[in-house]
VEXLUM-41475 format. One line per 10 residues: number of its first residue (from 1); their letters; for each residue x, y, z of N, C-alpha, C. Coordinates in steps of 0.001 Angstrom, whole numbers. Example, Ala and Ser with C-alpha at 12.3 -4.5 7.8 and 13.67 -1.06 7.14 Angstrom:
BEGIN
1	AS	13190/-5690/7800/12300/-4500/7800/13200/-3300/7800  12850/-2250/7080/13670/-1060/7140/12900/30/7870
This chain:
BEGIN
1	XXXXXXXXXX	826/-1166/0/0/0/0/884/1248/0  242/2138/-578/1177/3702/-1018/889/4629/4  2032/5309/861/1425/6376/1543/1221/7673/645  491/8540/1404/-154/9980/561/662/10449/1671  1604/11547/623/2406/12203/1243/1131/13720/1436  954/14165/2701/46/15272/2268/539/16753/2101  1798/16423/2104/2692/18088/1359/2455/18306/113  2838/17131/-265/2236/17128/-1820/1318/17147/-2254  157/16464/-1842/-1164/16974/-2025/-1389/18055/-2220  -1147/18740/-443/-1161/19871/-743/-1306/21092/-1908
11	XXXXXXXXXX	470/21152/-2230/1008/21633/-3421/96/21406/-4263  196/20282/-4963/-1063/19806/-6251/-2029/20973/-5905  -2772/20675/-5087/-4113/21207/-4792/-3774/22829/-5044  -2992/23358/-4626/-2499/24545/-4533/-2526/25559/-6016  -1548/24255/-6530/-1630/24598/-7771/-2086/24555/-8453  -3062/23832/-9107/-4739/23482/-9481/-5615/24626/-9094  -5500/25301/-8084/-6587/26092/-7795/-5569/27468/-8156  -4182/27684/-8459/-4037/28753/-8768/-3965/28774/-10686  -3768/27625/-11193/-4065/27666/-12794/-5851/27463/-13217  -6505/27581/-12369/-8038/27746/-12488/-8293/29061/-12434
21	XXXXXXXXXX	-7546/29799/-11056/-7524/30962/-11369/-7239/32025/-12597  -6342/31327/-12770/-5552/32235/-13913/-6504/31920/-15319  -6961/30613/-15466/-7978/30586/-16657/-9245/31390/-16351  -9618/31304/-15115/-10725/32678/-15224/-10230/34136/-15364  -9056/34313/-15326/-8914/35677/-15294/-8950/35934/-16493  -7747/35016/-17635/-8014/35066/-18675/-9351/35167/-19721  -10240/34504/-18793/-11599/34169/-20056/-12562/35446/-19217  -12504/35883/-18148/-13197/36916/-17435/-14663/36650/-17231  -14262/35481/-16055/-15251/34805/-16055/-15122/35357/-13822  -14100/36260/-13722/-13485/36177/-12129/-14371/37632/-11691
31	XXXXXXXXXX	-15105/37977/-13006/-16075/39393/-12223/-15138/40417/-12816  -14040/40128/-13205/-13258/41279/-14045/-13741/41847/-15224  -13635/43122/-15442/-13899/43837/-16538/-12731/43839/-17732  -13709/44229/-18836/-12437/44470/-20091/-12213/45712/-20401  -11705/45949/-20994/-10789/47640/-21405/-12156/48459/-21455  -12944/48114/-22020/-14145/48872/-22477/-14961/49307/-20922  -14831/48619/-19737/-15478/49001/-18630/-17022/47487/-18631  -16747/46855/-19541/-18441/46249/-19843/-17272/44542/-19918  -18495/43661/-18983/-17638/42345/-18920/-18287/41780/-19907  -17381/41136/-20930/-17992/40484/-22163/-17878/39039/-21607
41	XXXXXXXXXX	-18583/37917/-21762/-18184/36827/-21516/-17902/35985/-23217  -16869/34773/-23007/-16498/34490/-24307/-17640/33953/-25214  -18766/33145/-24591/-20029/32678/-25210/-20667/34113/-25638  -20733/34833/-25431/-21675/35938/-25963/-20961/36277/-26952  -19590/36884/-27225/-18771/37164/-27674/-18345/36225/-29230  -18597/35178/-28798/-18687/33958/-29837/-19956/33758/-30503  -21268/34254/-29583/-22508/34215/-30009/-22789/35249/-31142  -22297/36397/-30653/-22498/37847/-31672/-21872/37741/-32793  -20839/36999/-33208/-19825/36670/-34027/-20788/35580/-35003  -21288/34346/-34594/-21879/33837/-35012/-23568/34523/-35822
51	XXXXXXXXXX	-24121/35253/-35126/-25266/36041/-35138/-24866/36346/-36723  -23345/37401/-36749/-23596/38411/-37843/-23036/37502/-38890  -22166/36457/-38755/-22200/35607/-40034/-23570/35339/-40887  -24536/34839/-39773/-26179/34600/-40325/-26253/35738/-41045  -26078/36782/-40582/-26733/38361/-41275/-26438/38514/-42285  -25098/38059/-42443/-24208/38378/-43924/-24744/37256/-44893  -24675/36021/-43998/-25299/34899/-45152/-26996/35054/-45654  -28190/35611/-44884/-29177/36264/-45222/-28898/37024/-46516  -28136/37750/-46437/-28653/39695/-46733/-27686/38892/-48514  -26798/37414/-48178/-26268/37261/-49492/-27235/36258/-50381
61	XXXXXXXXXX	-28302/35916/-49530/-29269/35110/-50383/-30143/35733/-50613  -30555/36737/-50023/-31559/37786/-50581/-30930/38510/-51701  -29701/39028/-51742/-29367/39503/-52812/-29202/38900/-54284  -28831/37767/-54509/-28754/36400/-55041/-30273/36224/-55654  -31138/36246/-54772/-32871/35997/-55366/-32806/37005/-56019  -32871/38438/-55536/-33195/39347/-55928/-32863/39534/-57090  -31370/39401/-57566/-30994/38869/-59275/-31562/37831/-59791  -32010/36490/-59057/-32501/35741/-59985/-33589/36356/-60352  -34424/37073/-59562/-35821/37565/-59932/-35853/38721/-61091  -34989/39221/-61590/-34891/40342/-62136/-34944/41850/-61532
71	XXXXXXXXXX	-34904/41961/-60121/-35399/42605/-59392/-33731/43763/-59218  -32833/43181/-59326/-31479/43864/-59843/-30674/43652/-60564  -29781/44411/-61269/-28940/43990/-62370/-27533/43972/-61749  -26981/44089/-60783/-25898/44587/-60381/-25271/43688/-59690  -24451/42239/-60702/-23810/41259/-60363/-22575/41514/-59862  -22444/42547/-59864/-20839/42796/-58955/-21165/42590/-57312  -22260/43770/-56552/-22622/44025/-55584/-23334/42491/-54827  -23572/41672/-56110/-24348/40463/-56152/-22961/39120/-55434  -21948/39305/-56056/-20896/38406/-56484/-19942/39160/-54628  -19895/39936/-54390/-19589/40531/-53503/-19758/40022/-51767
81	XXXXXXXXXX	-21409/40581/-52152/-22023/39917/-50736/-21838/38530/-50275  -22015/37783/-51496/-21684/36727/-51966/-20246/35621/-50844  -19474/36818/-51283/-18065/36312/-51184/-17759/36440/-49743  -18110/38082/-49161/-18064/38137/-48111/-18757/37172/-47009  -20186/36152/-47622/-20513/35668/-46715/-19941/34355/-46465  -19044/33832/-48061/-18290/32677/-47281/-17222/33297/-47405  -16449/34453/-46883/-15200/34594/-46176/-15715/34340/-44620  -16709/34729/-44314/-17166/34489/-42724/-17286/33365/-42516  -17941/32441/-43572/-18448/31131/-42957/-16856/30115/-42872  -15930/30507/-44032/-14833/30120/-43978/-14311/30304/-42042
91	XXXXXXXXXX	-14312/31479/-41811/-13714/31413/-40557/-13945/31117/-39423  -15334/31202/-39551/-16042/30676/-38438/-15471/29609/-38475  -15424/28831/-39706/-15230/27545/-39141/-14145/26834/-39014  -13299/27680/-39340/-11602/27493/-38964/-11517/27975/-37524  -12337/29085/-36911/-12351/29165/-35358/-13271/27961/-34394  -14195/27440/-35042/-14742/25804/-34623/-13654/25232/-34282  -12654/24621/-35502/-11717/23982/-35797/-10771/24016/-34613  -10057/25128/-34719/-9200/25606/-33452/-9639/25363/-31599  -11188/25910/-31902/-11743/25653/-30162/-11392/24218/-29892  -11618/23015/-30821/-12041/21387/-30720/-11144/21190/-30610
101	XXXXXXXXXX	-9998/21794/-31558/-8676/21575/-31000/-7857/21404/-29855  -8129/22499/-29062/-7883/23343/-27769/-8660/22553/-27316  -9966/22107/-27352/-10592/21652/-26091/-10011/20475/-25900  -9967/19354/-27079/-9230/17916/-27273/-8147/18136/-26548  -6984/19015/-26874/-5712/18993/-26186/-5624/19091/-24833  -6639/20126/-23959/-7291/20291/-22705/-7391/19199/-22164  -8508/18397/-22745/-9021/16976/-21872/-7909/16054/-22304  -6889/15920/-22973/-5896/14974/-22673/-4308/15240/-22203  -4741/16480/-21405/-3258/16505/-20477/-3757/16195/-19372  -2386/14953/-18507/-2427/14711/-17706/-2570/15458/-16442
111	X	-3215/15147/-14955/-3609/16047/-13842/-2623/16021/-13150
């Protein structure tokens, strides 16, 4: 049978609760504010981000009908919106990519 040294415990414990800390400070989740005076949390922050991709991908299928319909002629402004809405969807989902990443790497370091 193994004794539990409890210095070490200790420590562990110590330190565990001061790199928890430090990830809330980072994500400002500890009641801290950001530069702006207003606490953003990262889900909202990720939410609003997500929100205006939709907006852009909307406003590029409405524009899109609106040429198929005859309703405008102006395939540049058409080809545009267009583009801009998969430059967003592109990144969004290269920032997906990255979180799963980060989270995977998270849950497999050792405690």
């Amino acid at each position: 049978m193994t004794v539990i040294d409890q210095n070490r415990l200790l420590q562990m414990r110590s330190a565990i609760v001061a790199q928890n800390q430090a990830l809330q400070r980072a994500t400002g989740l500890d009641g801290t504010t950001t530069t702006e005076g207003v606490s953003a949390p990262f889900s909202q922050t990720l939410s609003d981000a997500v929100r205006s991709i939709n907006e852009q991908q909307t406003k590029a299928s409405e524009l899109s009908a609106a040429y198929e319909r005859g309703e405008t002629h102006d395939i540049v402004s058409v080809m545009v919106e267009r583009q801009k809405a998969s430059l967003g969807f592109e990144a969004t989902l290269q920032v997906r990519n990255k979180l799963l990443s980060a989270y995977r790497d998270i849950m497999n370091m050792p405690v």
